[in-house]
C-alpha positions as CSV (number, residue, x, y, z in Angstrom):
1,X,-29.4,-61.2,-32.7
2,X,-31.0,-57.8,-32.9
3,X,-31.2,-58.1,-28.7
4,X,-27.3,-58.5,-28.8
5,X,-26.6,-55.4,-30.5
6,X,-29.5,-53.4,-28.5
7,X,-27.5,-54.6,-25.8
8,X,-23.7,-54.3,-27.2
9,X,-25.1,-50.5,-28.1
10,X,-26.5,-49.7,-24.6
11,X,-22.8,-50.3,-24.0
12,X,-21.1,-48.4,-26.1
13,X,-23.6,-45.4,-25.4
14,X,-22.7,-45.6,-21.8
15,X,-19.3,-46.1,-22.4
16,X,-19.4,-43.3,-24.4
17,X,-21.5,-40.7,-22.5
18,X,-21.0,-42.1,-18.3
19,X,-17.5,-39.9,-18.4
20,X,-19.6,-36.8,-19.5
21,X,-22.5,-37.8,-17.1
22,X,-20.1,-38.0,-14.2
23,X,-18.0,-34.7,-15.5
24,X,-21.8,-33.0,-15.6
25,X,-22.9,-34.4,-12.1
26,X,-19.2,-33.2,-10.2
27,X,-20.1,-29.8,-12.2
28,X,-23.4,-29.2,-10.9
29,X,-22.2,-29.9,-7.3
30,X,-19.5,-27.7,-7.6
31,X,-21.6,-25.0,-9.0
32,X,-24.0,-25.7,-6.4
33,X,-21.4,-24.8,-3.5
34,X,-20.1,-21.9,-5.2
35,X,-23.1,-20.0,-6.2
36,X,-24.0,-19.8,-2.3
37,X,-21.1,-17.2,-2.2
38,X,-23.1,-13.8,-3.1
39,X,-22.1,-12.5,-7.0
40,X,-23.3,-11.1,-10.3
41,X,-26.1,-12.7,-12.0
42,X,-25.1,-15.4,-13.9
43,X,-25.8,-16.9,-17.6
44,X,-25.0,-20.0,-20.0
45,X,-21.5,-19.9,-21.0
46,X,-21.0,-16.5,-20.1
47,X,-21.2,-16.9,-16.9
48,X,-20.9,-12.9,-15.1
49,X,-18.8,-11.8,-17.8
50,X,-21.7,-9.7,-19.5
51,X,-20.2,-7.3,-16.7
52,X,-17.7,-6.2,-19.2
53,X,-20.0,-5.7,-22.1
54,X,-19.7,-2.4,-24.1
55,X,-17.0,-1.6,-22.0
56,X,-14.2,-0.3,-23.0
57,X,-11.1,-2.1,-22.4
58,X,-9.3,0.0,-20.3
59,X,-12.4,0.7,-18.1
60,X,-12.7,-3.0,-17.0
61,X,-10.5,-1.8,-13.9
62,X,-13.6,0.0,-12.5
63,X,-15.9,-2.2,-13.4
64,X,-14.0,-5.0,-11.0
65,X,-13.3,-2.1,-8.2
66,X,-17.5,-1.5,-8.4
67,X,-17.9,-5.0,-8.0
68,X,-16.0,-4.7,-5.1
69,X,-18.0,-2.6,-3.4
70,X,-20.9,-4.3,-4.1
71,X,-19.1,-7.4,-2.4
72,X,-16.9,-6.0,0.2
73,X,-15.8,-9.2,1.8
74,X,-16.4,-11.9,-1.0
75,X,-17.4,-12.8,-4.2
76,X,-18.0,-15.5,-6.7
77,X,-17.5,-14.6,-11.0
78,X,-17.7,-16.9,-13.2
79,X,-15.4,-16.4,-16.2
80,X,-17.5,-17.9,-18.6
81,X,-17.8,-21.5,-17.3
82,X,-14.9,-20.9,-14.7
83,X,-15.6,-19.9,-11.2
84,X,-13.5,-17.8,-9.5
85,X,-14.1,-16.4,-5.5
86,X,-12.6,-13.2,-5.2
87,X,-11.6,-12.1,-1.2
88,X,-11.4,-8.7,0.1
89,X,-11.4,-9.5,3.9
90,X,-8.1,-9.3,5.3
91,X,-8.5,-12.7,7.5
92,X,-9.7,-14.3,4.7
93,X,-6.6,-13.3,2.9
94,X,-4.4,-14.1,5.4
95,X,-6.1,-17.8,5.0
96,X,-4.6,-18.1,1.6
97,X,-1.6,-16.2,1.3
98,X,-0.3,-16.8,4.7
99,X,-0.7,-21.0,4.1
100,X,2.3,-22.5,2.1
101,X,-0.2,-24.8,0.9
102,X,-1.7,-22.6,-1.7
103,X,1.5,-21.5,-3.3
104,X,0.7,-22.4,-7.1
105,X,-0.9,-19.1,-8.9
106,X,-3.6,-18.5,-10.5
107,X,-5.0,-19.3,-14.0
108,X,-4.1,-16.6,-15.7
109,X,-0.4,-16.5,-14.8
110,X,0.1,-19.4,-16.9
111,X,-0.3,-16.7,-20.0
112,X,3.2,-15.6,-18.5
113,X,4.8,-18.9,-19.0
114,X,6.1,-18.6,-22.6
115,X,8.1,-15.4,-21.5
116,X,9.2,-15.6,-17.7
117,X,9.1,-19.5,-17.8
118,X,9.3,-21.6,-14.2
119,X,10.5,-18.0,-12.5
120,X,9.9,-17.0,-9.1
121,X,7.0,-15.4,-10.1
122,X,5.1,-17.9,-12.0
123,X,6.7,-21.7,-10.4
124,X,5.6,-23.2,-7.4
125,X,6.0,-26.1,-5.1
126,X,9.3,-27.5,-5.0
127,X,10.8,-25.9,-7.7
128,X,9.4,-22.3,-6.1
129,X,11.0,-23.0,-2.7
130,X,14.4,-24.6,-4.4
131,X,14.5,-21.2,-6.7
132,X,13.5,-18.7,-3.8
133,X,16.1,-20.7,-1.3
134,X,18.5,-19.7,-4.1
135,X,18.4,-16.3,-5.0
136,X,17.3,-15.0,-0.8
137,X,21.0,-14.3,-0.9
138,X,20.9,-12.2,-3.6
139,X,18.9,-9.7,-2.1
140,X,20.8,-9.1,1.0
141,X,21.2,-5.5,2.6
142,X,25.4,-5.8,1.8
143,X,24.1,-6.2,-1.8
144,X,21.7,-3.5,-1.7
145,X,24.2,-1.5,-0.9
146,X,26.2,-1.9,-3.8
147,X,23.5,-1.3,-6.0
148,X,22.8,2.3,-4.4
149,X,25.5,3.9,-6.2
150,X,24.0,2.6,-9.3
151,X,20.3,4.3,-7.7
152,X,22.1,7.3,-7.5
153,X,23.8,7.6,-10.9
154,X,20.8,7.0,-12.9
155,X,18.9,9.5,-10.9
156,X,21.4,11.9,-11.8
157,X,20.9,11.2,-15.3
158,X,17.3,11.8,-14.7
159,X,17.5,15.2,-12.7
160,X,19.5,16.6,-15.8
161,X,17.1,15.6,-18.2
162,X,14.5,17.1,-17.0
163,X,16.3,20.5,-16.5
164,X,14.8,21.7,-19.8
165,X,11.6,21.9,-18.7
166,X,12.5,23.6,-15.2
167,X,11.3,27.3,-14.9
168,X,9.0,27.2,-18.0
169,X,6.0,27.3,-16.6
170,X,4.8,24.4,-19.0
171,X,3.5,20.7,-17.7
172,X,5.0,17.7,-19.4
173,X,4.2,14.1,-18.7
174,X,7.0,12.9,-16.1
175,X,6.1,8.8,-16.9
176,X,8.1,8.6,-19.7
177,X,11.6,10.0,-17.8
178,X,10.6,8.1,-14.5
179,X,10.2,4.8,-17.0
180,X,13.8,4.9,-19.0
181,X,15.6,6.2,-15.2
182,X,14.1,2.6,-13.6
183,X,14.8,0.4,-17.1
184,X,18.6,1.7,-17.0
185,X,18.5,0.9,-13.2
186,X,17.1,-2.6,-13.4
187,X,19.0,-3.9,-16.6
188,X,22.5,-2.6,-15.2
189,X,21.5,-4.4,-11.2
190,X,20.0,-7.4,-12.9
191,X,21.9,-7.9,-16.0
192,X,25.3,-5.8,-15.4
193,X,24.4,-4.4,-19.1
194,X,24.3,-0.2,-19.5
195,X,21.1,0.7,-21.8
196,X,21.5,4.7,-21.1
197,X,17.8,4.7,-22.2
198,X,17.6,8.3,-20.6
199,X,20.6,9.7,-22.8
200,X,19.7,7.9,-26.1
201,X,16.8,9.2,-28.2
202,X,16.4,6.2,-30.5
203,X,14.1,3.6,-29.4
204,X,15.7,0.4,-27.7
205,X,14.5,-2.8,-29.3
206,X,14.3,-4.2,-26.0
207,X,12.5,-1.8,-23.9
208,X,10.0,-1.6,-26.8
209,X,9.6,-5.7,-26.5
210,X,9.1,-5.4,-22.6
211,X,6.5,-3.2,-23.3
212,X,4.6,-5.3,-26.2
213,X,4.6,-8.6,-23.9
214,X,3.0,-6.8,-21.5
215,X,0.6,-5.4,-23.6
216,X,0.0,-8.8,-25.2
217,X,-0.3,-10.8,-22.0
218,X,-3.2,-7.7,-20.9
219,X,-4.6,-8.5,-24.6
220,X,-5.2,-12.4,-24.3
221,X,-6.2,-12.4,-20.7
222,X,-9.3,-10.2,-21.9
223,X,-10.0,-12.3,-24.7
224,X,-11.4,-16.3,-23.6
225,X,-11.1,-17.7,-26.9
226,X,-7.5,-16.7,-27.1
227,X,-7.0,-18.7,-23.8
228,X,-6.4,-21.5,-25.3
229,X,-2.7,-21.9,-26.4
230,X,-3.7,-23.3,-30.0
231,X,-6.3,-20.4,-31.0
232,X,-3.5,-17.8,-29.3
233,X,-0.7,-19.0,-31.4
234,X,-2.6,-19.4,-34.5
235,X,-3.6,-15.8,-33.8
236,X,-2.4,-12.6,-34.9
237,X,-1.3,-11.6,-30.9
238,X,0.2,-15.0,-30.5
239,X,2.5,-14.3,-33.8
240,X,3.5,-11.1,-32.9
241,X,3.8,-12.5,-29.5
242,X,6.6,-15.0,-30.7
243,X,8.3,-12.2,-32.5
244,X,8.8,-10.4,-29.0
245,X,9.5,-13.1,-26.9
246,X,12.7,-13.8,-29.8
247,X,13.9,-10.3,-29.0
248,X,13.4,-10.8,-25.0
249,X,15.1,-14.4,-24.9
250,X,17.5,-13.5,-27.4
251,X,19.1,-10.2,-25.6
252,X,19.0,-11.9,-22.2
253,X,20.6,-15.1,-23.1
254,X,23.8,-13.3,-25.3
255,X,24.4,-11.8,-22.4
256,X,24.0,-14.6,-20.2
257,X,26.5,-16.0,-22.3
258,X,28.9,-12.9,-22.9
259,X,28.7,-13.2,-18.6
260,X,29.7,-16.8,-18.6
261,X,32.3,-16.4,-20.7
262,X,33.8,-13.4,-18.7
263,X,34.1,-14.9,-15.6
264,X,35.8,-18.3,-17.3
265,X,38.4,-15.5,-18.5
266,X,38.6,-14.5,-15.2
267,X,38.9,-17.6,-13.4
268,X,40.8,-19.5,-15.8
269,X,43.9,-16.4,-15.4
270,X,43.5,-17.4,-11.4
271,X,41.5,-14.0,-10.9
272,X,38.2,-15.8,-9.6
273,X,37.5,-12.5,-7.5
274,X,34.7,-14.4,-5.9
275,X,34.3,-12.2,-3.1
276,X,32.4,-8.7,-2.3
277,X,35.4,-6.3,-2.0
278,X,38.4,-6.0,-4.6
279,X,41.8,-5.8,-3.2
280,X,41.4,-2.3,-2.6
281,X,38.3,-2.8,0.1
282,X,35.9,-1.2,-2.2
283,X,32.7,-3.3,-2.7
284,X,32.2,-4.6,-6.2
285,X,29.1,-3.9,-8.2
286,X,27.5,-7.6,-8.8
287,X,24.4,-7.6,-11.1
288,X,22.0,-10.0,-10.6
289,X,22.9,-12.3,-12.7
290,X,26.3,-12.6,-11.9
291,X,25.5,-13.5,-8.3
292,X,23.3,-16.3,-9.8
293,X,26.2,-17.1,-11.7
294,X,28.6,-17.0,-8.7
295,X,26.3,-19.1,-6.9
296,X,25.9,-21.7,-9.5
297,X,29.3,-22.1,-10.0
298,X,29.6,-23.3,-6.7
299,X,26.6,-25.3,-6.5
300,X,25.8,-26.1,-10.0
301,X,22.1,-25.9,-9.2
302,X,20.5,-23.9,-12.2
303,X,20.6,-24.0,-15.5
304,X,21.1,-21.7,-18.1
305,X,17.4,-21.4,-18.9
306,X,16.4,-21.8,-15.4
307,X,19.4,-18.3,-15.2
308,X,17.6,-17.1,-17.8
309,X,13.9,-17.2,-16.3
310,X,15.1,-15.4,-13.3
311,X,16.9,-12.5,-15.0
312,X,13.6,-11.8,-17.4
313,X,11.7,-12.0,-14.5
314,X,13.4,-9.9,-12.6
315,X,13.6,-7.6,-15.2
316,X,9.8,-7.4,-15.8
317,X,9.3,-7.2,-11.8
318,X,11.7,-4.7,-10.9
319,X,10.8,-1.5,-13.9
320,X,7.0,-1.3,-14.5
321,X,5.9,-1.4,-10.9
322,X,8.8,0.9,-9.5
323,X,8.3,3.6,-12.2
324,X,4.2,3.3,-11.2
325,X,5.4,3.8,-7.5
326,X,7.1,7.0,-8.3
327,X,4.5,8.7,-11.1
328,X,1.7,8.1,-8.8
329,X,4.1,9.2,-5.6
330,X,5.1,12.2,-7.9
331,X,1.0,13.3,-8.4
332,X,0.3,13.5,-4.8
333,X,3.5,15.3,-3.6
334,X,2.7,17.8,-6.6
335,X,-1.0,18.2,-5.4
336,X,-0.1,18.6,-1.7
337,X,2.5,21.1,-1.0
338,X,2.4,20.9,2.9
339,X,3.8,17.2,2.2
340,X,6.1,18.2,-0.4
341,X,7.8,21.1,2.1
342,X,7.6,17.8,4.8
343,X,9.8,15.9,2.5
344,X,12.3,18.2,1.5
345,X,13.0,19.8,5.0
346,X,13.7,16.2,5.9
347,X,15.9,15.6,2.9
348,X,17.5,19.0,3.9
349,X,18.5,18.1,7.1
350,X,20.0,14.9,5.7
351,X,21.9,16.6,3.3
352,X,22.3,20.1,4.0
353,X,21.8,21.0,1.0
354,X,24.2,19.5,-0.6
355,X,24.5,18.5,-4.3
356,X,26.6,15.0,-3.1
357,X,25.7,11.6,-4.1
358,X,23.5,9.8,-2.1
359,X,24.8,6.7,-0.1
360,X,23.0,4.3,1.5
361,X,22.6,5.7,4.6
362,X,21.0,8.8,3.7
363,X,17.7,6.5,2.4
364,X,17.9,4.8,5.6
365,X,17.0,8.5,7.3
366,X,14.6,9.3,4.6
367,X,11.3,8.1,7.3
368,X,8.9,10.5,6.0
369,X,9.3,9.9,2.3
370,X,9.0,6.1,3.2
371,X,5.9,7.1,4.9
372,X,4.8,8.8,1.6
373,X,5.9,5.8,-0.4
374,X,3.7,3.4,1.4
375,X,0.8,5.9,1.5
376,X,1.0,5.8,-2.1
377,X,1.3,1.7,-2.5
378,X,-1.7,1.8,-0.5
379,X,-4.2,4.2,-2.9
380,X,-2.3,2.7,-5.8
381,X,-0.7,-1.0,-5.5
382,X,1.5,-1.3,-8.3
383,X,-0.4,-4.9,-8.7
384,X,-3.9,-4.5,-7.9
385,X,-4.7,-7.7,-8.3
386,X,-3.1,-11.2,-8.3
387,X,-4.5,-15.2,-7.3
388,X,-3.8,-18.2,-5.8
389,X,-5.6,-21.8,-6.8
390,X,-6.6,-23.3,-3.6
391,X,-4.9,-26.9,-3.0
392,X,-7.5,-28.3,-0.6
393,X,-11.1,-27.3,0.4
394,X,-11.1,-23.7,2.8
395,X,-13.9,-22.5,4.4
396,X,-14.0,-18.6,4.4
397,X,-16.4,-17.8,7.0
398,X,-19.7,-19.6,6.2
399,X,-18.5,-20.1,2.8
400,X,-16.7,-23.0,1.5
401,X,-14.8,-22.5,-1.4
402,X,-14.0,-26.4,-3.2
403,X,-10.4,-27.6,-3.9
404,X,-9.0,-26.2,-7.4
405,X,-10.5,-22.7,-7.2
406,X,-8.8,-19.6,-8.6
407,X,-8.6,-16.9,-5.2
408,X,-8.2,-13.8,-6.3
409,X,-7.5,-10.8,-4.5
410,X,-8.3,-7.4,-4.8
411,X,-5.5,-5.4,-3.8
412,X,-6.8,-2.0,-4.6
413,X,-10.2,-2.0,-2.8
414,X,-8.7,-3.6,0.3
415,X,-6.4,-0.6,0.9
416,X,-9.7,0.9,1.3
417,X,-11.5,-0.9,3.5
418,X,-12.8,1.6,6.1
419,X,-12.1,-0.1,9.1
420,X,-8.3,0.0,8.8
421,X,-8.5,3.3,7.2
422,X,-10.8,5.8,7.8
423,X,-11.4,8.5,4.7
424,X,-9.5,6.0,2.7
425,X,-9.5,8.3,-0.4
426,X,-7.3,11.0,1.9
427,X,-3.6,10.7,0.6
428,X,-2.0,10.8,4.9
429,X,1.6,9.6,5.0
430,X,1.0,9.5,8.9
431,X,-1.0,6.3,8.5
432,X,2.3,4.8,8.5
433,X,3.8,5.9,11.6
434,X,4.7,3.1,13.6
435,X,2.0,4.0,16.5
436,X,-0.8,3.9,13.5
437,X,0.2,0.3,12.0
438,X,0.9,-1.6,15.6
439,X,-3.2,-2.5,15.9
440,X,-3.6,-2.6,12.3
441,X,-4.5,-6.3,10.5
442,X,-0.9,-7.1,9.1
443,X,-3.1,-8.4,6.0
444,X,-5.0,-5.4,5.6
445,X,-1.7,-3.9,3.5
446,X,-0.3,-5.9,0.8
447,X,1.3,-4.0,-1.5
448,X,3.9,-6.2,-2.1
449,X,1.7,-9.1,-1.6
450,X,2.2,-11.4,1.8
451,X,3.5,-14.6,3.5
452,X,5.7,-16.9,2.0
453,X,5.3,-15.5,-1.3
454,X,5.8,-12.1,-1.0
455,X,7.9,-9.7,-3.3
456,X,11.4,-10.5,-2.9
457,X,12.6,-7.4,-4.1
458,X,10.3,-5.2,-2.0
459,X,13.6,-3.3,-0.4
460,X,14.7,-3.0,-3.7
461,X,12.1,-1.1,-5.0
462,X,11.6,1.1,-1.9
463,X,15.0,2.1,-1.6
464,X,14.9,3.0,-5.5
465,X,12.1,4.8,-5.0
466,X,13.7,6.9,-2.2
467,X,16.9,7.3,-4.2
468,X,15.2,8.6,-7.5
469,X,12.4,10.7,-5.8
470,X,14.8,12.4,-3.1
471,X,16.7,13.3,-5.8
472,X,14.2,15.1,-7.5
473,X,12.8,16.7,-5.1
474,X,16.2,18.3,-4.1
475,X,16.7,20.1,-6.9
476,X,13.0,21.1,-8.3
477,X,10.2,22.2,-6.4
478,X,7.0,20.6,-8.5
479,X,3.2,21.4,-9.2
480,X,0.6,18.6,-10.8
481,X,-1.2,20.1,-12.8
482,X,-3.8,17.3,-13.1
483,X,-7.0,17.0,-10.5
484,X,-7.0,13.5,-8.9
485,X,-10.0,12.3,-10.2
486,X,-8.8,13.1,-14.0
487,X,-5.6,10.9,-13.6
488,X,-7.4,6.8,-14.8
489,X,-6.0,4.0,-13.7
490,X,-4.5,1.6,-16.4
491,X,-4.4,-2.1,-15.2
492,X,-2.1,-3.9,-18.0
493,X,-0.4,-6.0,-15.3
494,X,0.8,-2.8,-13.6
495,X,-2.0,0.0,-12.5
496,X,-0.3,2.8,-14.4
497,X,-1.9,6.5,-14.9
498,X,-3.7,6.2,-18.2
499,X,-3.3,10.0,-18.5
500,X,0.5,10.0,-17.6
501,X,1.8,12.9,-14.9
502,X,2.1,15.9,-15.8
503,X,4.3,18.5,-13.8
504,X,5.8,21.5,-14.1
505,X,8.9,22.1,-12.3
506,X,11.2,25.2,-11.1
507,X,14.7,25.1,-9.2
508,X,15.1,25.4,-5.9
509,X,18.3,27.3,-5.8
């Protein structure tokens, strides 16, 4: 009897501990294959993460640029008992992003999931390609244009805010102005809906929530015992997280609804007015969302969630990173006046200085503010870093790198990779002329990430950008008062300046 149940308990003990043998044994062979990639010490449970010890948060930006260095083509982290290979080379980023088999993102992006849901930024597969087939249209130059004179009016409303401080002789930090001129901009192109951040002095609810998930998302993502969705809700972050998220889904969805209900007014008097011009031949302003609406009317492909995923997405894309564009665009004209005098002699001949509204065509003509633009994405990538998870097994040189790895990729330290751009720390516009970027690896600048996945709004941005800055810059001469290397970078999400930019501005006429 007593040899049954030695035997029945051998049984159970196998039965109990084989899955956690075989879980240990697949562990150590994957860890065996990934520590050949060169990295940071590691340690139990911690993996490298000791990296970031008695480091202040918003320093762990250097700390990942440093490692960089250290590891110019690529590395292997372990994020406590997840590995992650990080790429810098651009061939080897061309492997992933260029493939459109490693399309899902990375681990962290899920953190977004309660807020932007199954959007374009954070879906994949299928669902990705179905989404992306759908709102391509949206972002077509005819639509652009219609959206320029809403570029223009808002930068209006910028240029005569900042018309107290002109001719005072005193700096004041720019970020603020550039960041309620982009929010009105993207909420009236994507929602239809007029904020007037830059003429109200109360605080919006909204804008203030935008800010707070962002700030929460930064917040968990440096915390690993928050990244687990029970200990983050249970948390103090994850409550005031679902408090923010209430004021973000509840402001897009009224008016998701007010939009619906609109247009079945519309349609229902025999006024469907489903095309871009208005009986008069003057093109229609269409938000974002009501072209998603247009569109699913027709095809009845979305649904009201799926509407609403896009729209906060959009909205989340289309601010932060545009208004860290211009403040960092803003410090460099200020610090180099032969560039600034460049800029406005181009933006004199285009309007001869004039004080009319811009049109489309005029930031067509703006080349060498482009030029500027794009020498600025490269120094400072509005989204230094972002990740893939690698569907099969991929060999990066003499490295190979198993199924189900996080990729991430340094976007930052490859726009300064010394082959492709010699003194990289030198702010030189004429890097971009077309004679400088024919020979150049077309993965080597990714500032709007690459391949199939790339920003769909990258037009957008640049031509806002061009709009808002040109319009600046044609009525106030600046100065930055700052020196380069006491402006920080801030990485929550977007790489803004931790110090803000500070100016001081007189008229030109």
């Amino acid at each position: 009897m007593s040899e049954i149940l030695t035997f029945l308990g051998g049984i159970i003990l196998f039965l109990i501990f084989a899955p956690w043998l075989q879980w240990f044994v697949k562990r150590q062979q994957y860890s065996s294959i990934l520590n050949r990639i060169p990295g940071p010490k590691q340690y139990p449970f911690i993996g490298t993460m000791w990296e970031f010890f008695n480091v202040p948060t918003h320093d762990f930006f250097y700390v990942i640029t440093n490692r960089s260095k250290k590891y110019p083509e690529i590395c292997r982290i372990w994020n406590g008992m997840r590995g992650d290979v990080r790429v810098l080379k651009p061939e080897y980023i061309e492997q992933v992003l260029n493939s459109t088999k490693h399309s899902e993102k990375s681990f962290s992006y899920r953190f977004l999931h309660p807020w932007l849901g199954q959007g374009l930024l954070t879906s994949y597969g299928e669902r990705w390609h179905k989404h992306r087939k759908i709102i391509t249209p949206t972002f077509h130059f005819n639509i652009l244009d219609t959206f320029c004179s809403v570029f223009s009016e808002h930068s209006d409303v910028l240029v005569k805010c900042l018309k107290k401080f002109a001719n005072t002789n005193e700096a004041f930090d720019v970020y603020p102005f550039i960041t309620r001129a982009a929010l009105d901009i993207v909420c009236e192109t994507a929602m239809g809906v007029k904020l007037n951040c830059q003429n109200d002095d109360k605080e919006n609810v909204y804008v203030n929530a935008v800010y707070a998930a962002s700030r929460l998302f930064n917040e968990r993502l440096l915390r690993p015992w928050l990244h687990f969705d029970f200990t983050f809700r249970h948390s103090k972050l994850g409550h005031e997280y679902e408090n923010v998220l209430k004021i973000l889904h509840g402001f897009t969805k009224k008016v998701i609804e007010e939009r619906k209900l609109t247009r079945k007014m519309k349609n229902s008097k025999g006024n469907e007015n489903s095309t871009m011009e208005n009986e008069f031949g003057v093109r229609r302003k269409l938000a974002f969302l009501d072209l998603l609406l247009e569109g699913n009317e027709k095809n009845n492909q979305l649904t009201d969630t799926d509407i609403r995923e896009e729209v906060d997405t959009f909205m989340f894309e289309g601010h932060d990173t545009t208004t860290s564009g211009m403040a960092w665009s803003l410090l460099y004209i200020g610090l180099n006046e032969n560039i600034q005098e460049n800029i406005v002699e181009e933006l004199d001949s285009i309007f001869q200085k004039s004080d009319r509204a811009t049109i489309m065509q005029d930031l067509n003509e703006m080349k060498y503010l482009e030029r500027v633009i794009k020498e600025t994405l490269r120094l400072h990538p509005s989204v230094s870093f972002f990740g893939r998870t690698l569907s099969e097994d991929v060999h990066f040189g003499q490295y190979l790198v198993p199924k189900g790895t996080h990729i991430g990729i340094d976007c930052y330290s490859l726009h300064r990779n010394t082959e492709y751009y010699p003194d990289p720390e030198k702010f030189d516009p004429d890097r971009f002329l077309p004679e400088n970027c024919e020979n150049r690896h077309a993965f080597a600048y990714i500032p709007f990430s690459a391949g199939p996945r790339n920003c769909i709004g990258q037009k957008f941005a640049i031509l806002e950008e061009k709009c808002i800055l040109s319009s600046i810059l044609r009525k106030y001469k600046i100065k930055a008062v700052q020196k380069l290397e006491d402006v920080h970078v801030q990485n929550d999400l977007i790489g803004r300046p931790r110090e803000g930019i500070h100016l001081i501005l007189e008229d030109r006429k």
